[in-house]
Each structure stands twice: as structure tokens, then as C-alpha cells.
DOLUM-234487 format. One line per 10 residues: number of its first residue (from 1); for each residue y, x, z of N, C-alpha, C. Coordinates in Angstrom, 2 decimals. Atoms other than C-alpha are relative to their C-alpha. Layout:
NUM) Y,X,Z,Y,X,Z,Y,X,Z | ...
// end
This chain:
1) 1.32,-0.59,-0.01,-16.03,117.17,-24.09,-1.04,-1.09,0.17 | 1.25,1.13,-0.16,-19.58,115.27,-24.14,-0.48,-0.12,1.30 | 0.57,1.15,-1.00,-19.65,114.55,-20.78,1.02,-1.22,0.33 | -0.90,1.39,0.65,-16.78,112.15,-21.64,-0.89,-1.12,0.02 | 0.59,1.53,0.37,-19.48,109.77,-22.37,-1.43,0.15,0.98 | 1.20,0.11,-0.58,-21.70,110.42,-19.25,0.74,-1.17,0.96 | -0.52,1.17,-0.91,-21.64,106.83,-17.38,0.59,0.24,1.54 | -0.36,0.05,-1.32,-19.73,106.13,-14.01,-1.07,-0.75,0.62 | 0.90,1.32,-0.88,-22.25,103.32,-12.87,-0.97,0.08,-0.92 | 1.54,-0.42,0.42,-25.86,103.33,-13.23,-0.04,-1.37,-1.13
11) -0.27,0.89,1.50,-26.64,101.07,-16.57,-0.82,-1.32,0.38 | 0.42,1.03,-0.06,-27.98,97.35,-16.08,-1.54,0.16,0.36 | 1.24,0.08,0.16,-32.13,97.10,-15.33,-0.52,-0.67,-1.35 | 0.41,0.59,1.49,-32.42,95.53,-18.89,-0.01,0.89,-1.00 | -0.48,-1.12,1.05,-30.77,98.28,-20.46,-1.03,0.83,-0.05 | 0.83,-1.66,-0.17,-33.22,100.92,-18.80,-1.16,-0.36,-0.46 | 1.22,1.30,0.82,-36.04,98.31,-19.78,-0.38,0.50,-1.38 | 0.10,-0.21,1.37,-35.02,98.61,-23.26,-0.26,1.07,-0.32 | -0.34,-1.54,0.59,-34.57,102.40,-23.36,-1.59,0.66,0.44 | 1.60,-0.15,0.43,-38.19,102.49,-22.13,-1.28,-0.73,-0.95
21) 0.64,0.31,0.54,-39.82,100.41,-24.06,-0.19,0.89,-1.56 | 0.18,-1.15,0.72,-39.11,103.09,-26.88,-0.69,1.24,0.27 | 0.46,-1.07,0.11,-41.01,106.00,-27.20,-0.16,1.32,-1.07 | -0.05,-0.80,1.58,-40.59,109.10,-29.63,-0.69,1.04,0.53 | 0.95,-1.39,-0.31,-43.22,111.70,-30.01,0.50,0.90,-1.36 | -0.12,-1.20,1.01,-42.26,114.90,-31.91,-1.34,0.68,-0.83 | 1.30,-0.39,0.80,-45.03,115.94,-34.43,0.84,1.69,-0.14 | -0.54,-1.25,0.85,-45.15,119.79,-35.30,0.60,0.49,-0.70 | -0.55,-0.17,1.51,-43.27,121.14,-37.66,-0.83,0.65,-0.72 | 0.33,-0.69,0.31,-43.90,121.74,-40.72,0.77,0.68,-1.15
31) -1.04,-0.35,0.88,-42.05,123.60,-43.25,1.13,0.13,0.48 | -1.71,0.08,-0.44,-38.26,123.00,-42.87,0.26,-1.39,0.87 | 0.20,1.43,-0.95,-39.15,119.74,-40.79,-1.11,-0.35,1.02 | 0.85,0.71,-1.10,-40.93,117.90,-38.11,0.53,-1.64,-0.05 | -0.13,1.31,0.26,-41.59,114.10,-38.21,-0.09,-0.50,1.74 | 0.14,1.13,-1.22,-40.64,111.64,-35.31,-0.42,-0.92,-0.34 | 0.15,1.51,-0.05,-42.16,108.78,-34.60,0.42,-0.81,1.62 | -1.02,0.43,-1.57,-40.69,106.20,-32.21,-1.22,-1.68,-0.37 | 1.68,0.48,-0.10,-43.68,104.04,-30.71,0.92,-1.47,0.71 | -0.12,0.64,-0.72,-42.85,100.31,-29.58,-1.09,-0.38,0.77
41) 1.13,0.12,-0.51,-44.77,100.16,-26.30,-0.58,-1.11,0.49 | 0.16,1.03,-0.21,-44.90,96.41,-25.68,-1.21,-0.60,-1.04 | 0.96,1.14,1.04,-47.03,95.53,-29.23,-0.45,1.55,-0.42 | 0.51,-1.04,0.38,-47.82,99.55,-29.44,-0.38,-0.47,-1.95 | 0.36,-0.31,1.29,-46.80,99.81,-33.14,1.54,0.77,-0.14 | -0.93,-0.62,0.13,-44.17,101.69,-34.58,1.49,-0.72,-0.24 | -1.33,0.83,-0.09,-40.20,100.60,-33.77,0.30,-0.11,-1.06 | -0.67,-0.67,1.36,-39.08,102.25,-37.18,-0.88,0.89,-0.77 | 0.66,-0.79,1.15,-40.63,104.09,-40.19,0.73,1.86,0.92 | -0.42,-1.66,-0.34,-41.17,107.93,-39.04,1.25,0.36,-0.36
51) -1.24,-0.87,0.50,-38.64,110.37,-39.88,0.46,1.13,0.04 | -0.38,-1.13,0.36,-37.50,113.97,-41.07,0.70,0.09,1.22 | -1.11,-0.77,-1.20,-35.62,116.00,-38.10,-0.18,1.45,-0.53 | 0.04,-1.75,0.12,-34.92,119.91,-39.48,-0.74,0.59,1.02 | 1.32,-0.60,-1.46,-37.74,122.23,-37.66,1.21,1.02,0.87 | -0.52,-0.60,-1.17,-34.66,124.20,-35.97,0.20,-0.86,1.31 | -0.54,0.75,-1.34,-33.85,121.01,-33.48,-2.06,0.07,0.71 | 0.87,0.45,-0.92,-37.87,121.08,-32.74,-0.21,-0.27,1.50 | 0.64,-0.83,-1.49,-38.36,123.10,-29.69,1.38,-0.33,0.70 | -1.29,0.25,-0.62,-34.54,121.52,-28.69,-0.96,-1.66,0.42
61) 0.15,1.47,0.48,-35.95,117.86,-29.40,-1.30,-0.56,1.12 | 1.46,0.47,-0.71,-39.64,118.19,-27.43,0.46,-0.11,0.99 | 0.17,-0.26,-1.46,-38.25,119.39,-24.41,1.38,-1.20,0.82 | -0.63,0.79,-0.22,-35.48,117.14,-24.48,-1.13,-1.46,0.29 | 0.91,1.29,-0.47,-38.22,114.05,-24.79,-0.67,0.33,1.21 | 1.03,0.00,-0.86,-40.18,115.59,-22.03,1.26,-0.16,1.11 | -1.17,-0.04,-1.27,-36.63,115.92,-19.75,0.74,-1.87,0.17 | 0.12,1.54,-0.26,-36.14,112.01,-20.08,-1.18,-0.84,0.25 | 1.17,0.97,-0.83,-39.52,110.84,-19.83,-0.02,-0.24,1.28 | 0.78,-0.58,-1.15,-39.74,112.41,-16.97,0.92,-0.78,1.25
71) -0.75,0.45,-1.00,-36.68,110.93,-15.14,-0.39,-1.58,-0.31 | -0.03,1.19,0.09,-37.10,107.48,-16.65,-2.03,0.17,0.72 | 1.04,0.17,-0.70,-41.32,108.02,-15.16,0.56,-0.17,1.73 | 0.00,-0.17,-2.15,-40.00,109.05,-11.39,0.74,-1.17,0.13 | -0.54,1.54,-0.25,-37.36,105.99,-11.90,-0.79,-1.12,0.41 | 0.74,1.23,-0.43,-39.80,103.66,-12.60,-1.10,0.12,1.60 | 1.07,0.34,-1.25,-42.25,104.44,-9.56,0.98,0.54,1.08 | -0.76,0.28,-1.15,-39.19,104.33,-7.39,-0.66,0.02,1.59 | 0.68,0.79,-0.88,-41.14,102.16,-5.09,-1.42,0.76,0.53 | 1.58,-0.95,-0.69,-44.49,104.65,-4.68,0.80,1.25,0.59
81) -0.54,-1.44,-0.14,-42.18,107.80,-4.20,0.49,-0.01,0.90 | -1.19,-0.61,-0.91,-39.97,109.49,-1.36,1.01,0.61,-0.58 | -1.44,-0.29,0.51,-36.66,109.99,-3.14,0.93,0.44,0.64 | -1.16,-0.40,-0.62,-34.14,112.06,-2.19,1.78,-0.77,-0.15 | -1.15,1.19,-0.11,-30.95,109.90,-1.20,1.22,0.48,-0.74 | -0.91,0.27,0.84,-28.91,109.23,-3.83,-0.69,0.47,-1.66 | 0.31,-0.39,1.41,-31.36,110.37,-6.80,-0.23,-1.18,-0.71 | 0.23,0.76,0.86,-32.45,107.01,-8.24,0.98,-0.77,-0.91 | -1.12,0.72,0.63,-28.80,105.81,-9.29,0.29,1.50,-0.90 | -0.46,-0.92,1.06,-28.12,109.71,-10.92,-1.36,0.15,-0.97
91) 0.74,-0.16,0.95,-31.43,109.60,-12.70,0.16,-1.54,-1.31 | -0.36,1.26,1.28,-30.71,105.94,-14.48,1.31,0.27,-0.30 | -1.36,-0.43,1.29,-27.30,107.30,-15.56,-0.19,0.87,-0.75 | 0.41,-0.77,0.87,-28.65,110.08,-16.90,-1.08,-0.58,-0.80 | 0.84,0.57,1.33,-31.52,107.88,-18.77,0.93,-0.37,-0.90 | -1.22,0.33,0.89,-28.68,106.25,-20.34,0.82,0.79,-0.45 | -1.19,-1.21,0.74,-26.35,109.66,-21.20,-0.99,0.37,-0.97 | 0.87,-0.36,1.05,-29.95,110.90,-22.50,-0.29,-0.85,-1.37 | 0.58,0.83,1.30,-30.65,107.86,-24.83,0.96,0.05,-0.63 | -1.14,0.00,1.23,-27.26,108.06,-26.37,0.05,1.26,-0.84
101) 0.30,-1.09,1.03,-27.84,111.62,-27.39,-1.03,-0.04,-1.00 | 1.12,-0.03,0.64,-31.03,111.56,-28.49,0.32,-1.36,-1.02 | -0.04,1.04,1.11,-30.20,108.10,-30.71,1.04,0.90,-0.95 | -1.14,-0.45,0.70,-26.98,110.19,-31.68,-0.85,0.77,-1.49 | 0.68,-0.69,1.32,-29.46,112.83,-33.53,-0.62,-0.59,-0.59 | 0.97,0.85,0.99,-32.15,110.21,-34.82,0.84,-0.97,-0.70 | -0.86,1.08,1.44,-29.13,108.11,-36.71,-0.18,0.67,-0.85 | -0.76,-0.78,1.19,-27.92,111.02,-38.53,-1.34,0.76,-0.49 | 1.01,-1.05,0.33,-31.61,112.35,-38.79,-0.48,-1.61,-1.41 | 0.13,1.40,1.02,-32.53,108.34,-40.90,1.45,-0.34,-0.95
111) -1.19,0.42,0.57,-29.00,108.27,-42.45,-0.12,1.04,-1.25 | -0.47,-1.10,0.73,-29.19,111.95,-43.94,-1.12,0.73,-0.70 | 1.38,-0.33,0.60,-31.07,113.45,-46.85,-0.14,1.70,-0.16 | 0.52,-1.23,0.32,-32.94,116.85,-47.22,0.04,0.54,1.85 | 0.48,-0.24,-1.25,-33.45,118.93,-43.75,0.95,0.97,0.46 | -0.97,-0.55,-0.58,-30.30,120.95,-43.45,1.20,-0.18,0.43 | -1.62,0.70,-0.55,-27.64,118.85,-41.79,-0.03,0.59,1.52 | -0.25,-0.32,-1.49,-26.71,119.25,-37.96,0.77,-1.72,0.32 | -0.85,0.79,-1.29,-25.60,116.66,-35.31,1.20,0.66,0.44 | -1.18,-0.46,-0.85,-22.60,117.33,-34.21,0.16,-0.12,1.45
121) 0.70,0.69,-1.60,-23.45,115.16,-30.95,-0.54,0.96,0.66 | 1.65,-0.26,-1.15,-26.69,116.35,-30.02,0.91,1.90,-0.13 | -0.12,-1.46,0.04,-25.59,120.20,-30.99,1.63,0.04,1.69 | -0.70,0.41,-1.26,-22.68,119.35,-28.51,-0.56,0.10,1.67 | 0.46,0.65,-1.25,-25.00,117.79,-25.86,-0.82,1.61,0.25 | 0.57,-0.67,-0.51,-27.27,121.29,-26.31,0.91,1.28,0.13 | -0.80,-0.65,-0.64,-23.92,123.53,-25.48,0.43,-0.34,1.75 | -0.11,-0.01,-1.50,-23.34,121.96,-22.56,-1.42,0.25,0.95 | 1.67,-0.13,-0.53,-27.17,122.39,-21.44,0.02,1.33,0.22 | 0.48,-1.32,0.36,-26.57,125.93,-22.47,0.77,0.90,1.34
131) -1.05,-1.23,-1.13,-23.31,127.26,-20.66,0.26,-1.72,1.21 | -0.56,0.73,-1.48,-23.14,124.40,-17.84,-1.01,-0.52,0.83 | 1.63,0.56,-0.22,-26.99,122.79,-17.34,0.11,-0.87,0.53 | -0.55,1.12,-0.55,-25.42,119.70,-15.93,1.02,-0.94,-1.02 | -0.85,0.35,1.01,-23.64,117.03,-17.84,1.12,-0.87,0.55 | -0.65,0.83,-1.06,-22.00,114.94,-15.03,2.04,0.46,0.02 | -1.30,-0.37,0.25,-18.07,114.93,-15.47,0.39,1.04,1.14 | -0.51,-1.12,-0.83,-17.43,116.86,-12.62,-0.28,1.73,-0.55 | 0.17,-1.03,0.62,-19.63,119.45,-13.88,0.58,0.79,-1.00 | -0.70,-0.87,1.11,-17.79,120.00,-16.76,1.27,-0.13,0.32
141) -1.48,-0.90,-0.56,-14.32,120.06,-15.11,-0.03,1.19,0.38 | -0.47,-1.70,-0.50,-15.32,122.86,-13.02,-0.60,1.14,-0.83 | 0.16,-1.13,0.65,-17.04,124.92,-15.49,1.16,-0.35,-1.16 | -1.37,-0.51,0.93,-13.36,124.57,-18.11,0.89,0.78,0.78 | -0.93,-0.85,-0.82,-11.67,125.67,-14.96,-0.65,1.14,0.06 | 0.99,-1.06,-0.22,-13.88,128.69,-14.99,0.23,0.56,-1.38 | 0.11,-0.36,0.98,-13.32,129.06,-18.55,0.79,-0.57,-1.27 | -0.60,0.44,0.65,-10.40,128.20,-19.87,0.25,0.35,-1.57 | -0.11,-0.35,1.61,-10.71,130.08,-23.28,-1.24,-0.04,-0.66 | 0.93,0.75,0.65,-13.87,128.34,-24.27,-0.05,-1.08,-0.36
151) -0.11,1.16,0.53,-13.63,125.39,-26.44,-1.58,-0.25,-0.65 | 1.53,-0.18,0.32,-17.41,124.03,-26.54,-0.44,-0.69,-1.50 | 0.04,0.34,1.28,-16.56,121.87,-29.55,0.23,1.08,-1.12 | -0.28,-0.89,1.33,-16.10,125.21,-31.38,-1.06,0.75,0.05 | 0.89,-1.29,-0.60,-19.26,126.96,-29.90,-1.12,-0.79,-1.29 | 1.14,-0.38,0.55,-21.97,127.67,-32.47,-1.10,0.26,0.72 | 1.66,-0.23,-0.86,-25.43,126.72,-30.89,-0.70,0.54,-1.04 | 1.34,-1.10,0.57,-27.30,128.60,-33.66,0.49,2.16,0.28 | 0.10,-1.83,-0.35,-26.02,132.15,-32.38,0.06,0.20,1.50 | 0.29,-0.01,-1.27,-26.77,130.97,-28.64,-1.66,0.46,0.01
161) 1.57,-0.59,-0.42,-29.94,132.95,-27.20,-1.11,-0.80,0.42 | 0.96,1.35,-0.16,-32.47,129.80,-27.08,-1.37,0.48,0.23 | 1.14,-0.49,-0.45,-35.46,131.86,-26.73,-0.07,0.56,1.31 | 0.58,-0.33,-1.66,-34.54,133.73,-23.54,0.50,-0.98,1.19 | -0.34,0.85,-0.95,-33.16,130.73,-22.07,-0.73,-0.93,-0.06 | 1.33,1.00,-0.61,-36.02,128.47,-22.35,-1.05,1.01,0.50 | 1.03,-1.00,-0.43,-38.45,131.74,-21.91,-0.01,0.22,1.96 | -0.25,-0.27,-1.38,-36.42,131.85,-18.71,-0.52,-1.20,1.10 | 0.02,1.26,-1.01,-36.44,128.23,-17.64,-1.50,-0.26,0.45 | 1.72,0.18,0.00,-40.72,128.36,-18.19,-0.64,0.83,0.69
171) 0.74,-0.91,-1.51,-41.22,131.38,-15.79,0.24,-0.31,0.97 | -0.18,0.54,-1.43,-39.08,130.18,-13.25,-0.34,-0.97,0.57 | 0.37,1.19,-0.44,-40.26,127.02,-13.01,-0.84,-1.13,-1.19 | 0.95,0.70,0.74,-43.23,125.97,-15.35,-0.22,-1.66,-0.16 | 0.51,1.30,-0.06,-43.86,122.58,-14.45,1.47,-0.82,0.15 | -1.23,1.44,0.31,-40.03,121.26,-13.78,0.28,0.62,-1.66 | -0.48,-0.77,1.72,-39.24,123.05,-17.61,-1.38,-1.07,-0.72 | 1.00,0.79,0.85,-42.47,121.00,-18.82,-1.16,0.87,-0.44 | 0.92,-0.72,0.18,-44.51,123.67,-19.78,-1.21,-0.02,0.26 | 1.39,0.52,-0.66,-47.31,123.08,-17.60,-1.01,-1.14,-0.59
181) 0.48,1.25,0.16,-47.61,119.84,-18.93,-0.17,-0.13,-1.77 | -0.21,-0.29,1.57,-47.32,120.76,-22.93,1.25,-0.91,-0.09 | -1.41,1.15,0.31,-43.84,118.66,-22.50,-0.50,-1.30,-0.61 | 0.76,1.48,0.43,-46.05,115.47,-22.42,0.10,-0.90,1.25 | 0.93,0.96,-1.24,-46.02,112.81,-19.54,-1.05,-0.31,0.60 | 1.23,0.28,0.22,-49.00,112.07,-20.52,-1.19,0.67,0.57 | 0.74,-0.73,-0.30,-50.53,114.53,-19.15,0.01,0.35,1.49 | -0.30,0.66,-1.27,-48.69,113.90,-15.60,-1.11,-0.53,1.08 | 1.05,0.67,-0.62,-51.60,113.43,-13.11,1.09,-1.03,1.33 | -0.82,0.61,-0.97,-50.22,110.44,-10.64,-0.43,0.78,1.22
191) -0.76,-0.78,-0.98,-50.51,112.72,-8.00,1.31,0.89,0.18 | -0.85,-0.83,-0.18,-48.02,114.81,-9.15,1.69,-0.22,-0.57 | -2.14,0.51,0.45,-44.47,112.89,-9.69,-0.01,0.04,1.61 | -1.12,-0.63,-1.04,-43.74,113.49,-5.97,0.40,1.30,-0.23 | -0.39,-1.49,0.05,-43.34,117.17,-7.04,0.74,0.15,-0.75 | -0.87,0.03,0.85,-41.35,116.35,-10.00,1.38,-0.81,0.07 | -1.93,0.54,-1.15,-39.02,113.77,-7.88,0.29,0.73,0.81 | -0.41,-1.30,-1.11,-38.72,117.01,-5.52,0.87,1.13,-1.23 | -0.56,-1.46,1.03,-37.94,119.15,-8.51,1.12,-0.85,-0.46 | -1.30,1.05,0.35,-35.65,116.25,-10.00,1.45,0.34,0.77
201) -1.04,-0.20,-1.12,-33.41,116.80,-6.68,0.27,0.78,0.17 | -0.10,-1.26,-0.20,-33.64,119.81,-6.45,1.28,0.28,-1.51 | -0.85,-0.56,1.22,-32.07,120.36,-10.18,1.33,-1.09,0.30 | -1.14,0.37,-0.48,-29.38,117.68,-9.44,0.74,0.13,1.12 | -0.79,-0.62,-1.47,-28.45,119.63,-6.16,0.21,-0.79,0.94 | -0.14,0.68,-1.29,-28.70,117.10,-3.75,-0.57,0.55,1.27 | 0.02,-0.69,-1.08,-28.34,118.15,-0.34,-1.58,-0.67,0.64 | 1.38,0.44,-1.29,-31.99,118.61,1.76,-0.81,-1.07,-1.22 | 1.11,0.46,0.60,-34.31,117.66,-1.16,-0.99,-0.95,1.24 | 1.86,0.14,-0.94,-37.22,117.52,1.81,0.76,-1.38,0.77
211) -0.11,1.66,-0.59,-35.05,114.23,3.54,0.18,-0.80,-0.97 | 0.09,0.66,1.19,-36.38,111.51,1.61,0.79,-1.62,0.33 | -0.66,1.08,-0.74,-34.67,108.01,1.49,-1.12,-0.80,0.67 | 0.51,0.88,-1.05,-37.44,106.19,2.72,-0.55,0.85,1.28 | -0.56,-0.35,-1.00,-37.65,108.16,5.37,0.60,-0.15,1.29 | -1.30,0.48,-1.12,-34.60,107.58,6.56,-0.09,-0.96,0.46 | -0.20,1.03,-0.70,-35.17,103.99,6.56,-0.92,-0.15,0.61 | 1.01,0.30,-1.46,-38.13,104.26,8.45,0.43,0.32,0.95 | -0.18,-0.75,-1.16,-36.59,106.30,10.60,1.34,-1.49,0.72 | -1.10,0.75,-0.31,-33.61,103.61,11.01,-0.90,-1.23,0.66
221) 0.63,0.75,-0.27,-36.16,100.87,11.28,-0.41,0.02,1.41 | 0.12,-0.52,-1.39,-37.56,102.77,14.50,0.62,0.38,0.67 | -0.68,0.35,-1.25,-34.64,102.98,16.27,0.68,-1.26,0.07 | -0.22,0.92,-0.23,-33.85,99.86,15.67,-1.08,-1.15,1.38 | 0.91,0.28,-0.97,-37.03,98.80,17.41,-0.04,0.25,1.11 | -0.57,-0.24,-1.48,-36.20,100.97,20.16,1.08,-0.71,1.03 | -0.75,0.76,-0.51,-33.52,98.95,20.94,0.06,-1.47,0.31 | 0.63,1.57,-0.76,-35.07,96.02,21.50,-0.33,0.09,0.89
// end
């Protein structure tokens, strides 16, 4: 299954470097397509010549860019934030599980002609999103043990219910789903990534969101002092 290829160890600081210095914005669709463009942000010009993506992956494709920005944004301001202990090593493995999907569909989207192909990958990566919402190997051990007569490499994501399961994810929680924000960063006021590194933790289930690591080490710091 595709979390087969979600990393054990968080990926190099060069790597995550690289994987931000890319940027892809989804244009509207129109017709039977929607054009990416992928922005280099060092000389802000374009990495690669746009490119065709079929308009069914749109509304898969935006919210996916807005669900990595968003971890590779709270990553980088590490250092301004209160992080819940142990999120900054599962959010840079997941930048890195995310960039391999998302490159997976933009090969085969520059490789392949006319607008009705599929990923096999990415359609993959949005079954497990669908029936597990986690991609972390564990996760998908215990949901096969749960479901041993589901084979996800055989599951048809175009007759999965994609409207009431993002409809769902945008009432319950507007602003971690992106909604709020039109699934833009950009639009991210820096006051408000502590609420989205709270929501971050919260969706990767780490125990006691509200104890943050620095925190702790203040808190360690001051009894250390005490003991002087």
C-alpha cells in the first residue's frame, strides 16, 4: 500500500529546502482541464512550462497544495511557534511523503497527452485520505486489520463520495480544511499559524496538543535554576 513509501526519518534540511523552494498554484479549470504552474521562488520565475492536469483532480489537487503549504509554513517558523512535542519531525516527513505524491501526478500530468488519463499514485494517495486520513505506516496496518477484504489498490476513487467528505471536512473545521483561507497561504495572517500548529497536532493525534515543546523546556530550564 502507499504508505509503503511514507519515510522512517525526517528527510535532510536541504531536501526540505528544495521542496520549498517550489511552488505550484492551481489555476481554475477550464473545460476538461486546469493549468499548473510551478513558481521558482528564489529568481521568482517559472521552474517548468505550465501544464494540463484533468479538471476532475482540481478540487483533489488545491486542497492538497494548501495541506502541504501549510505544514512545510508551520515547519519553517519552528523557531516563532509553540509546537507540540514531537510535531516538527512528523510534519518534515510528511513534506517529503507529500512532495512525492504530488510530483507522482505532475510527471504523468507533463508526460501524458489529452486530459483523460489518471495517476495511479496520486489516485492511490487520495484512497488512503479517503478510508484512513492518515498515511503513516502504522496507520495503514491498523486500518487492513480492520478491513481485511478491502484491497485499496482496487478501490475506484471516482465512485468515492468527494463532495460530502470535503463538505464535511469544511463545516467541521473551516480553517484546518483551508477553506477559510481560499486554500491559499497567502492569505495566512502571521498571527494565525499558532492555530494551525494547534490544529496540525491536533490532526496528527499527539497527546495534549495545549503542552507545547518549548514550554517544556522552559519549564526544564526553571527547575534547573532552582537547583542551584
Amino acid at each position: 500500500m502507499i504508505d509503503l513509501f511514507f519515510p522512517v526519518d525526517p528527510p535532510p534540511r536541504d531536501e526540505l529546502q528544495l521542496i520549498d523552494l517550489i511552488r505550484y498554484m492551481a489555476l481554475p479549470p477550464e473545460g476538461d482541464k486546469f493549468v499548473v504552474q510551478a513558481m521558482n521562488t528564489d529568481y521568482n520565475t517559472f521552474a517548468c512550462d505550465p501544464f494540463d492536469v484533468p479538471s476532475y483532480y482540481y478540487e483533489h489537487v488545491r486542497r492538497f497544495i494548501w495541506r502541504h503549504r501549510l505544514f512545510i509554513g508551520v515547519e519553517k517558523q519552528a523557531d516563532k511557534l509553540s509546537l507540540a512535542v514531537g510535531l516538527p519531525t512528523r510534519l518534515q516527513r510528511y513534506i517529503s511523503y507529500l512532495d512525492a505524491m504530488i510530483e507522482g501526478l505532475f510527471v504523468e500530468a507533463r508526460r501524458s497527452q489529452g486530459n483523460d488519463w489518471r495517476s495511479s499514485l496520486f489516485d492511490l494517495y487520495l484512497s488512503v485520505d479517503y478510508f484512513v486520513g492518515r498515511h503513516e505506516h502504522n496507520r495503514g496496518n491498523v486500518w487492513r486489520e480492520h478491513n481485511p477484504d478491502k484491497i485499496m489498490t482496487t478501490v475506484d476513487v471516482t465512485t468515492l463520495d468527494w463532495r460530502t467528505f470535503y463538505d464535511s471536512a469544511d463545516v467541521n473545521d473551516p480553517v484546518w480544511s483551508g477553506l477559510s483561507y481560499q486554500f491559499d497561504v497567502a492569505n495566512v495572517a502571521e498571527s494565525e499559524w499558532q492555530v494551525l500548529a494547534d490544529a496540525a497536532a491536533k490532526y496528527f493525534g499527539l497527546t495534549n496538543p495545549e503542552v507545547k515543546l518549548k514550554r517544556r523546556r522552559r519549564g526544564r530550564q526553571g527547575e534547573a535554576g532552582s537547583k542551584k
